[in-house]
C-alpha positions, 0 to 999 in steps of 0.5 A: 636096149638102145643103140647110137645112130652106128648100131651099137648099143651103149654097152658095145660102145663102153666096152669098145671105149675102154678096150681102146683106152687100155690099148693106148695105154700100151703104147705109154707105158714103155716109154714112161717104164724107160724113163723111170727106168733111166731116172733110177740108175742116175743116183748110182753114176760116178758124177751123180756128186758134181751136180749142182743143188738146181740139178739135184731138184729137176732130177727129183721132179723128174724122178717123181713125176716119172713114178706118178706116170706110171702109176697112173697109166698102170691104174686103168689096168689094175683097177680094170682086173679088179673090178672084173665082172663088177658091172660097173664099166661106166664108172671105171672107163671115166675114171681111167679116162682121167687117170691116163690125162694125168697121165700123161700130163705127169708124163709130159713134165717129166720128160721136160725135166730130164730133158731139163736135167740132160741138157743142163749137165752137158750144155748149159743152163740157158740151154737146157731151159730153152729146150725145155721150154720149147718141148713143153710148148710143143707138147701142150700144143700136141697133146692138149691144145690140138685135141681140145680144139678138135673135140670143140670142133667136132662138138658142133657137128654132133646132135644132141641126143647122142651128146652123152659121148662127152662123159666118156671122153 
C-alpha cells in the first residue's frame, strides 16, 4: 500500500475525501430544501393571479432549478447508500464531486432568481435585475472564481508524483 507524503495511504484519503464531501453537502441541503420549500407554496398564495408573464417565467426557473439542487446534492448520499460495500469509492467520490458543483451552480441560479422574482414583485424590475445581477457576480466570484484561482495557485506548489489530487477534486 502506498502512502502520500502525510502518511495516508490512497484508501484513507478517498474515504476521508468523501466523508468531507457528505459532510458540506449537509450544510446545503437545508438551505436548498428551504428554498424549494418556499418555491412550492407560492402558486397557493392569493396574489399568485396578479403576476405578471416575465414573473410567472423567473418563478418556473426558479422552481426548477431549486428541484435540480436538490436532486443533485441529494445524489452523492443516494448513491453513496447503494453502492455500499461495492469497492468502488473512487468512482462514486468523482461522481459526487461533479454532482455537488452542479449542485451548487443549480443553486446559485436559483437563489438568483427568486431573489429576481422577490424583488421584481415588491420593487421594480430594474431592481430586481440589478440585485440579481449583482448576486450573481458575487457569487461566480465566491463560489467559482476564488477557488479556481486557488486550486491554480496551489497547483504550483505540489510536485508531481502526488498530483493525482486533481482527479478527486
Amino acid at each position: 500500500m502506498s502512502t502520500s507524503g502525510d502518511g495516508e495511504t490512497r484508501r484513507q484519503r478517498i474515504n476521508r475525501e468523501l466523508i468531507e464531501l457528505l459532510n458540506e453537502l449537509r450544510v446545503a441541503l437545508p438551505g436548498v430544501q428551504f428554498l424549494f420549500a418556499f418555491l412550492l407554496i407560492v402558486p397557493f398564495q392569493q396574489t399568485v393571479d396578479r403576476i405578471t408573464g416575465f414573473q410567472r417565467g423567473v418563478y418556473f426557473v426558479a422552481l426548477a432549478s431549486a428541484a435540480l439542487a436538490t436532486a443533485l446534492l441529494i445524489a452523492p448520499a443516494a448513491q453513496h447508500r447503494l453502492l455500499f460495500r461495492q469497492h468502488d469509492k473512487e468512482a462514486l467520490l468523482r461522481r459526487s464531486n461533479r454532482s455537488a458543483v452542479a449542485g451548487l451552480v443549480a443553486l446559485g441560479l436559483a437563489i438568483c432568481s427568486a431573489l429576481l422574482l422577490v424583488v421584481d414583485v415588491l420593487f421594480s424590475l430594474t431592481l430586481a435585475w440589478a440585485t440579481a445581477g449583482v448576486l450573481a457576480a458575487f457569487l461566480a466570484w465566491w463560489w467559482i472564481a476564488v477557488p479556481f484561482w486557488q486550486r491554480a495557485e496551489n497547483e504550483q506548489d505540489v510536485p508531481e508524483e502526488d498530483d493525482d489530487r486533481s482527479r478527486w477534486n
